[in-house]
C-alpha positions in Angstrom: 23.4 16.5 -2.7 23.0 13.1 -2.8 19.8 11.7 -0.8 18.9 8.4 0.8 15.4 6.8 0.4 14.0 4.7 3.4 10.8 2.5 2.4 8.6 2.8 5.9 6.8 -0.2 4.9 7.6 -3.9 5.8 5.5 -5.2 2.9 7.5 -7.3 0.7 5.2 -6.7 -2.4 6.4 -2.3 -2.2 10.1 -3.2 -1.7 9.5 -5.5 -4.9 7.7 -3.0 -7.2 10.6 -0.4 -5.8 13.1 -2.9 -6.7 11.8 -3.9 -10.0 12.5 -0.4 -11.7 15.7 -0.3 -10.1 14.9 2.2 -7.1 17.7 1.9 -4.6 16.2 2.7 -0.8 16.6 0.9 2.8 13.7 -0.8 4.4 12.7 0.8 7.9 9.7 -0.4 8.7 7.7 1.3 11.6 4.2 -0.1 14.0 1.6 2.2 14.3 -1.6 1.9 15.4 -3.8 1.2 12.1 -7.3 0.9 13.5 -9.8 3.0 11.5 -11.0 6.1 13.9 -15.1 5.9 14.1 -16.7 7.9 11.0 -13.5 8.2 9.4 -13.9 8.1 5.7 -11.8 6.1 3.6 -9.8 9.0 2.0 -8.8 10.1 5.7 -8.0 6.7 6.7 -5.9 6.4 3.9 -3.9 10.3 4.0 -3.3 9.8 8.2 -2.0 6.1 7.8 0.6 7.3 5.0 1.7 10.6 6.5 2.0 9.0 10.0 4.3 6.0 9.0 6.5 8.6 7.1 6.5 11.1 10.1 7.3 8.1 12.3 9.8 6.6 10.6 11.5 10.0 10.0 11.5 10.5 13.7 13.2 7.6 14.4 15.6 8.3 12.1 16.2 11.8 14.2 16.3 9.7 17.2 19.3 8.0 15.6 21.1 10.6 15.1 21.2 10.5 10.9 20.8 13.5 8.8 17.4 14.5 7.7 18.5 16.5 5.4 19.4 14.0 2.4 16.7 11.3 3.9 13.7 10.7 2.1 10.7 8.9 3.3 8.8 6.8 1.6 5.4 5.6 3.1 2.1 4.5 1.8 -1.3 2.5 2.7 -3.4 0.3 0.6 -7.5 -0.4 1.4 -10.1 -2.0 -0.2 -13.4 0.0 -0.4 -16.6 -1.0 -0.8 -20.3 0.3 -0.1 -18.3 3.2 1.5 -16.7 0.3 3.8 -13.3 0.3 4.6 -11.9 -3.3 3.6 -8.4 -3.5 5.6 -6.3 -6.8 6.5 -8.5 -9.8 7.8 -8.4 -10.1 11.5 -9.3 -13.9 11.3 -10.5 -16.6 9.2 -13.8 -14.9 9.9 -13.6 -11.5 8.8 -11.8 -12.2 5.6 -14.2 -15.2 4.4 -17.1 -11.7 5.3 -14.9 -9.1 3.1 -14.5 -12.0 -0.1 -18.0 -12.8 0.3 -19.3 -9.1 0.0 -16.8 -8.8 -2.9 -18.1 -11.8 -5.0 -19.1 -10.8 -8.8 -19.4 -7.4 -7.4 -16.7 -3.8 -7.9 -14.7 -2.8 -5.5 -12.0 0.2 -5.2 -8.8 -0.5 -4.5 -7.1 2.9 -2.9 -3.5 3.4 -1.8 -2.6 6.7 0.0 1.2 7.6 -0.7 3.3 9.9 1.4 7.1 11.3 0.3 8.5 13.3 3.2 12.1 15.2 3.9 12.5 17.3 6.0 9.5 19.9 6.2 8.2 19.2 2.8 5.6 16.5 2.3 3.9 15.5 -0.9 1.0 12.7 -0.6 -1.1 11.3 -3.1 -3.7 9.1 -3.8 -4.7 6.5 -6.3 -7.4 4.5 -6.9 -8.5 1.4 -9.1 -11.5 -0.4 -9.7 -11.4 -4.4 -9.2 -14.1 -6.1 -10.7 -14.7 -9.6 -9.0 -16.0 -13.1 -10.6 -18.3 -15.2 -8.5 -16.3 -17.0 -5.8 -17.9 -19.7 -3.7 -17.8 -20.4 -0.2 -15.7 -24.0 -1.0 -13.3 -21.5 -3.1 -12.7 -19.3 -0.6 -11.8 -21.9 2.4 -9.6 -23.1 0.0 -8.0 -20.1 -1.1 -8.1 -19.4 3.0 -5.8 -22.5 3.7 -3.2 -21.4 1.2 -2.6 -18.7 4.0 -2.2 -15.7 1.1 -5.2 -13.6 2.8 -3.3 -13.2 6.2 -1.9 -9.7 5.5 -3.3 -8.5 2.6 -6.5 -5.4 2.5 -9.4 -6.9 1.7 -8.2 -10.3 1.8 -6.9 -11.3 -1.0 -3.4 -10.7 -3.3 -3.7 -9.8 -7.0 -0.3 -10.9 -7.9 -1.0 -14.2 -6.2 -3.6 -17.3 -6.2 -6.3 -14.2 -5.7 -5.7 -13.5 -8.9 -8.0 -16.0 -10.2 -11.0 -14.1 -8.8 -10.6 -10.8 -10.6 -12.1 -10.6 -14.3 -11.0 -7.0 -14.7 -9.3 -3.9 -13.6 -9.6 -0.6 -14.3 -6.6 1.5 -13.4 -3.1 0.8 -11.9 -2.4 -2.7 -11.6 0.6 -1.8 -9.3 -1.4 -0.1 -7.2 -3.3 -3.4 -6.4 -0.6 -4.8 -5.3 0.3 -2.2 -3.1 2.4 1.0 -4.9 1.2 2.4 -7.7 4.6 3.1 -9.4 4.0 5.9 -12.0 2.6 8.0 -9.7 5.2 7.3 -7.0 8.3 8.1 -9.2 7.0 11.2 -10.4 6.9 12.4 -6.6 9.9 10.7 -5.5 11.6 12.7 -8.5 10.4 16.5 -6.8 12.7 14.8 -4.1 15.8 14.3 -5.7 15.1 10.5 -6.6 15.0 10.1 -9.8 15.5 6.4 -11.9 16.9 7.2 -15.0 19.9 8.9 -13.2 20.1 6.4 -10.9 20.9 4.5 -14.2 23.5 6.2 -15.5 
């Protein structure tokens, strides 16, 4: 039985990585509420903002309508962590010149929690890298601020744009920086009947 995959994710960067190994899937981005819950680690941050975008975005689906049965979901959350910190999306020029300052010529993890749902069956995963940061000045960060690349991206910066010119080194999934690690993703989307080199044929 043929199945369709729905992205739950309005990030440009996934639908790109998705795109660029030739992944067909429809975008159907959903809002939840992605405030950190006080004490939450970072691992449980991550696992409850993946699952719940897939769950909600199945459920609209249902709303719809559309059979569940050949729709797969697709979901997934990327942080920053740091001194057991949880470094999400800048709130203001403020809090993203704080989280590039704290990560100047310092490590950091980079962690995206993945979730693959249909139906009943759910298989999430998580992947981490580490980011090791060059020295960034205050001038280099207002200016990096005004390019308006920070807005929307954890811990304030985008490796696969101008941010790329403060990381020395990674260690780990490079794709998962920039917001899906793809190995890992394909080899659960294939348990789900998704599987690229079919889709190829």
């Amino acid at each position: 039985m043929a199945v369709t995959l729905y992205l739950a994710s309005q990030s440009p960067r996934r639908a790109a990585l998705l795109a660029q190994v030739g992944v067909p899937f429809q975008t159907r981005p959903v809002d939840i509420d992605e405030t950190p819950l006080a004490g939450e680690s970072p691992d449980d941050y991550l696992e409850r903002m993946a699952l719940g975008k897939a769950q909600a975005a199945q459920a609209e689906l249902a709303a719809e309508g559309l059979a569940l049965d050949t729709a797969v979901l697709l979901a997934a959350d990327t942080i920053g962590e740091l001194d057991d910190k949880i470094l999400v999306k800048p709130r203001d020029r403020q809090h993203a010149f704080s989280m590039l300052e704290s990560m100047a010529g310092r490590s950091h993890t980079v962690a995206t929690g993945v979730c693959v749902l249909k139906g009943d069956k759910c298989h999430y995963l998580a992947v981490k890298t580490q980011v090791h940061m060059a020295a960034i000045s205050a001038e280099d960060i207002r200016l990096y601020w005004d390019t308006k690349e920070p807005w929307d991206k954890a811990g304030g910066y985008a490796i696969q744009g101008y941010g790329a010119v403060f990381v020395d080194a990674i260690e780990g999934s490079y794709s998962n920086v920039v917001g899906l690690p793809l190995a890992q993703t394909i080899s659960a989307l294939r348990e789900f009947g998704v599987d690229i080199w079919q889709l190829q044929q």
